[in-house]
C-alpha positions in Angstrom: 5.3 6.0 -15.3 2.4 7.0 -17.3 4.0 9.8 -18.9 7.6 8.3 -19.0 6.0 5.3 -21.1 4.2 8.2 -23.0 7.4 10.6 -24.1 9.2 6.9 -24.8 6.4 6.2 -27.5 6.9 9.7 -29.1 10.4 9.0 -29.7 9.9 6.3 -31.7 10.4 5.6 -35.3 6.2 6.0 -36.2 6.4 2.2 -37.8 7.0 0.9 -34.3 4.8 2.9 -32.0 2.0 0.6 -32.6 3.8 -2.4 -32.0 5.3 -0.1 -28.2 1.6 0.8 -27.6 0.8 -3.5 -27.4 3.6 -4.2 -25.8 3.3 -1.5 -23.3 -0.4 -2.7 -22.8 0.4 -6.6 -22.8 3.0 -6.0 -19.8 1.0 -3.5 -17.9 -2.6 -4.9 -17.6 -4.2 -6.8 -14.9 -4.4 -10.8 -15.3 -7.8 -11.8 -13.5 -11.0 -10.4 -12.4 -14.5 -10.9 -10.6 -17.8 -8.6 -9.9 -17.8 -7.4 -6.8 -20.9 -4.7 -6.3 -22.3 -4.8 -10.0 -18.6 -3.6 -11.1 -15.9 -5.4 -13.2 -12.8 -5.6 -10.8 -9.1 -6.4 -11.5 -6.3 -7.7 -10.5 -2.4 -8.8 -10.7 -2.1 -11.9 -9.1 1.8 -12.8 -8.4 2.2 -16.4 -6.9 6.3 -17.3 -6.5 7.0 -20.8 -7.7 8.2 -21.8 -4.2 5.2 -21.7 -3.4 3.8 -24.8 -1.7 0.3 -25.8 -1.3 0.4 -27.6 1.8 1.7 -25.0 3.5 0.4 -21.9 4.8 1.1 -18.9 3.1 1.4 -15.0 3.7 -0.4 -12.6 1.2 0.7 -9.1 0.9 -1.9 -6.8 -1.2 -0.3 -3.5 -2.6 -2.7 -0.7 -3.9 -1.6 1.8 -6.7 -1.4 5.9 -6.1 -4.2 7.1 -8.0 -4.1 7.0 -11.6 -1.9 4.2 -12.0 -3.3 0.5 -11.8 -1.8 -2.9 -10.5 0.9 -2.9 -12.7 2.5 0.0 -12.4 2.1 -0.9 -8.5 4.1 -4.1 -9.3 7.0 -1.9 -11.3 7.0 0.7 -8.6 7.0 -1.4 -5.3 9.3 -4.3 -6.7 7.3 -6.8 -4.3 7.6 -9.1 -6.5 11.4 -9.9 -6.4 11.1 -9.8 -2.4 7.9 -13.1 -2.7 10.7 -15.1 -4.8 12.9 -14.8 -1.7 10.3 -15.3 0.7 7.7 -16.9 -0.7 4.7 -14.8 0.2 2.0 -14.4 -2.3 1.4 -11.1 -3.7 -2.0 -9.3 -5.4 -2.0 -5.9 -7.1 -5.6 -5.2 -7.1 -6.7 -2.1 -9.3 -8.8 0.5 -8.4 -12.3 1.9 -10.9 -11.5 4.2 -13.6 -12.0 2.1 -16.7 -9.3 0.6 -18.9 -6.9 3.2 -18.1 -5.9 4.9 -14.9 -7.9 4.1 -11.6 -8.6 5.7 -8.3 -9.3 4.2 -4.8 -12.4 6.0 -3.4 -11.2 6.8 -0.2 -13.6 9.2 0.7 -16.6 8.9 3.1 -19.6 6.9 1.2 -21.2 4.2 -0.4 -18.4 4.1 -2.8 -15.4 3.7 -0.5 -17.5 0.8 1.0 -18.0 -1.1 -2.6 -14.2 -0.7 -2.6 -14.0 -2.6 1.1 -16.7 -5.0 0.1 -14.0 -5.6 -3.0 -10.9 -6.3 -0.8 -12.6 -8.6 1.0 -14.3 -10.4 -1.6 -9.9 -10.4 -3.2 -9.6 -12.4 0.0 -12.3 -14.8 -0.4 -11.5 -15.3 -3.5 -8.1 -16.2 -3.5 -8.2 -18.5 -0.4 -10.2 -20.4 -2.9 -7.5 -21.0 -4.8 -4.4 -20.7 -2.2 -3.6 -21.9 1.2 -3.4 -18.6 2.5 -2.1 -17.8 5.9 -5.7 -16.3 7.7 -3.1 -14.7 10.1 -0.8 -13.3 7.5 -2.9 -10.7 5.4 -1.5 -7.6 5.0 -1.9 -4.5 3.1 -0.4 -1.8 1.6 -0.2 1.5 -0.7 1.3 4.2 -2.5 -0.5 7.8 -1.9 -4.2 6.9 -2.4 -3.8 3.9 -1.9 -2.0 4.5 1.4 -5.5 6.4 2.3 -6.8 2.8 1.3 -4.7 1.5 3.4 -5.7 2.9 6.5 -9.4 2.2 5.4 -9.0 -1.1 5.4 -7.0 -0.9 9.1 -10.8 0.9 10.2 -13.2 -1.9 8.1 -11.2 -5.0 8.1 -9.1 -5.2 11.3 -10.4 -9.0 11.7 -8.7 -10.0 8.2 -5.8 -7.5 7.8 -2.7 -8.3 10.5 -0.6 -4.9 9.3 -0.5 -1.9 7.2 2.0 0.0 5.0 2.0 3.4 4.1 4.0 4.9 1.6 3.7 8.8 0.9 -0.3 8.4 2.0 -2.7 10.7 1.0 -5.2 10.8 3.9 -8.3 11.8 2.6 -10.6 10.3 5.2 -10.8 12.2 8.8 -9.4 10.6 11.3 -12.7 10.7 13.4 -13.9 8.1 10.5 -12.3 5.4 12.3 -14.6 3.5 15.0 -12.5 0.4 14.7 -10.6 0.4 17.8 -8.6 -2.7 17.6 -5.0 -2.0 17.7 -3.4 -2.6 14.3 0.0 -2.4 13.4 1.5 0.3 10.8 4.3 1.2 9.4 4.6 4.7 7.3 7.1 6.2 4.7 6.7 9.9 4.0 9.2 12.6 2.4 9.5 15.6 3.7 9.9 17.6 -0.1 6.8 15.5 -0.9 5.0 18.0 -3.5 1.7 15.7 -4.0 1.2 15.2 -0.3 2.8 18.0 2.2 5.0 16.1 4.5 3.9 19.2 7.4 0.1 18.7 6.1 -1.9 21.7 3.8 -3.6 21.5 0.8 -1.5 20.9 -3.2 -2.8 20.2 -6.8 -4.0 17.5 -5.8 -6.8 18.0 -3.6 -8.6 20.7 -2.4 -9.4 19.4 0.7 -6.0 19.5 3.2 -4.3 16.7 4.2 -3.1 16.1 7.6 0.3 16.8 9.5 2.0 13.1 8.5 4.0 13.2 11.9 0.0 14.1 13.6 -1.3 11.4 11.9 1.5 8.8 13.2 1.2 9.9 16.5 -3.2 9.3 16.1 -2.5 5.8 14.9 -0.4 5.5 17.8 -3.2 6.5 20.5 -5.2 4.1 18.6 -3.2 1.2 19.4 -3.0 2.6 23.4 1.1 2.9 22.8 3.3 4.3 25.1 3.5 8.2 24.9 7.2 8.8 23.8 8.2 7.4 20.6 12.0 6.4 20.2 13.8 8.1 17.7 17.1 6.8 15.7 18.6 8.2 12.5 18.9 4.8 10.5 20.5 6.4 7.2 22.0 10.1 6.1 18.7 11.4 4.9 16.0 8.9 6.8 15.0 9.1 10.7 12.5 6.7 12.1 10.4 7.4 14.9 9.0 3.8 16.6 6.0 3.9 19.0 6.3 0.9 21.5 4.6 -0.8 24.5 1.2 -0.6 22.6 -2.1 -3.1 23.2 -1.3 -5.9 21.2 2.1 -5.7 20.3 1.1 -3.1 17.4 3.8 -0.8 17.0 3.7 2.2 14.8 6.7 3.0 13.2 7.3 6.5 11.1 10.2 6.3 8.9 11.1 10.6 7.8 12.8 10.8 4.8 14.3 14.3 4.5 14.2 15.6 0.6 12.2 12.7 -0.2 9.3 13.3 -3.0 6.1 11.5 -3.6 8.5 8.6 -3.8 9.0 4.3 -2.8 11.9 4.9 -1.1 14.4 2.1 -2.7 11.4 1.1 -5.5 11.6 2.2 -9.0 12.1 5.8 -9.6 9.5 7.5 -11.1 9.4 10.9 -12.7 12.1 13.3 -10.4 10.6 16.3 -12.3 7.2 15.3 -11.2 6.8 13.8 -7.8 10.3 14.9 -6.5 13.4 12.9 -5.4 13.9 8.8 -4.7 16.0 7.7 -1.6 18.2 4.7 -2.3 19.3 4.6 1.3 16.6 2.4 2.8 14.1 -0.7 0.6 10.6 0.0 1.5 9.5 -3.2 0.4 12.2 -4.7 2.4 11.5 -3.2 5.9 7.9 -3.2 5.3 8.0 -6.9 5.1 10.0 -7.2 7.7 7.8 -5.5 10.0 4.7 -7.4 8.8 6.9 -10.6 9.3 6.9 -9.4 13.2 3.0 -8.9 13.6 0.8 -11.2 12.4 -2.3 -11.1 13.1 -3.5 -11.7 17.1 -5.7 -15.0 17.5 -8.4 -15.6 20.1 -8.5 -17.4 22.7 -9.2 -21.1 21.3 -6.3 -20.6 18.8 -8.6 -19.4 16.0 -7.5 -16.0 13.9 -9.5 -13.1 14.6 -11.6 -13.3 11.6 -11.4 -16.0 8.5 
């Protein structure tokens, strides 16, 4: 998006590229902020206006691929259009990186902890503001912020019902994960993915090999004590889905395959074919993603509390 907004601006009469560069930087900046760890931290905060005070209400937090921001996150994912319909609050938060592009440190360390510490604190923060549904908190992410994603399944399991992954680069060994409660996830990857091999291996983009996508699944499947043989069903021409059932807790894992697909949102805005390979139009993300999240909220104790406020 970065460089599609980029090669837009070149084309342009020279008298008007300032006036694209502010307007470019107007739409595609975060609205709010706090310090969380000594650092500045942004945010896109996107509340419908259905949305009713009195009553409680599901948040869905969405995390960028790395070098994008909330934004672009926003543009990509198109959650936006599905909280109007079903009036869920939504929160792009932005990763460190300065005023431009940002990363999610997803790596072992102090760092990836400051990031936690910040999701959390997003949390807190809005439930200030928001009558927000303690059993309704989920998350999700494009590439690094898929690895985020499953971070935040291993650090905040008592806050965060469900997780969505979208093309995740998994940068964190799976043996990272103490958490063992069982958390639902649900996990879009193409299998012409050229960022993040579909088969696992090393690209451009890191050094350090990513895991087998379909290995990983089956992990997080094992984590949440499911039964051992996944159903599988072919739900479009070019996208399989692979569901693992009769797990602790209800918390299914579901795979959805799709073959050809790039470093893509399947059914989001397309970005760059040329670059991160080919959209599928043949199944919404965003749409089953919230669908699934809809069907796991997150498992009270006894005493009727959630797990964690």
């Amino acid at each position: 998006m970065v460089l599609g907004a980029a090669l837009a601006i070149i084309g342009l009469p020279v008298a008007m590229v300032p006036i694209e560069a502010v307007s470019f930087y107007a739409t595609n900046r975060d609205n709010r902020s706090f310090v969380s760890s000594g650092e500045k931290r942004e945010y896109l905060l996107y509340v419908p206006k259905s949305y009713d005070p009195t009553r409680p209400t599901p948040l869905v937090i969405s995390m960028h691929a790395a070098g994008l921001w909330g934004a672009a996150q926003k543009e990509t994912s198109q959650w936006n259009n599905l909280a109007d319909k079903e009036g869920f609050i939504v929160v792009y938060p932005s990763g460190v990186g300065g005023k431009g592009v940002r990363i999610w440190r997803a790596e072992p360390g102090p760092d990836l902890m400051k990031d936690v510490q910040f999701i959390s604190e997003l949390i807190d923060t809005l439930k200030k503001s928001y009558n927000i549904d303690s059993t309704q908190i989920y998350a999700n992410g494009l590439s690094n912020g898929g690895g985020m994603s499953f971070a935040l399944s291993c650090t905040l399991s008592g806050r965060i019902a469900a997780v969505g992954l979208v093309a995740a680069a998994q940068t964190l060994p799976w043996r990272w994960c103490a958490d063992g409660r069982a958390v639902p996830m649900i996990a879009f990857h193409g299998t012409a993915d050229p960022e993040v091999p579909y088969d696992g291996g090393s690209s451009w983009v890191s050094q350090r090999p990513f895991p087998s996508t379909p290995r990983w699944a089956a992990n997080w499947a094992r984590r949440n004590r499911c039964g051992a043989d996944p159903v599988e069903s072919t739900v479009a021409v070019d996208v399989t889905r692979r569901a693992y059932t009769g797990c602790a807790d209800n918390a299914e894992v579901v795979l959805y395959t799709i073959q050809g697909g790039g470093h893509t949102w399947p059914g989001g805005t397309p970005l760059p074919e040329w670059f991160v390979g080919r959209t599928t139009r043949n199944i919404d993300a965003t749409r089953l993603m919230w669908a699934f999240f809809s069907d796991h909220p997150l498992q009270k104790k006894q005493g009727g509390s959630a797990a964690s406020q």
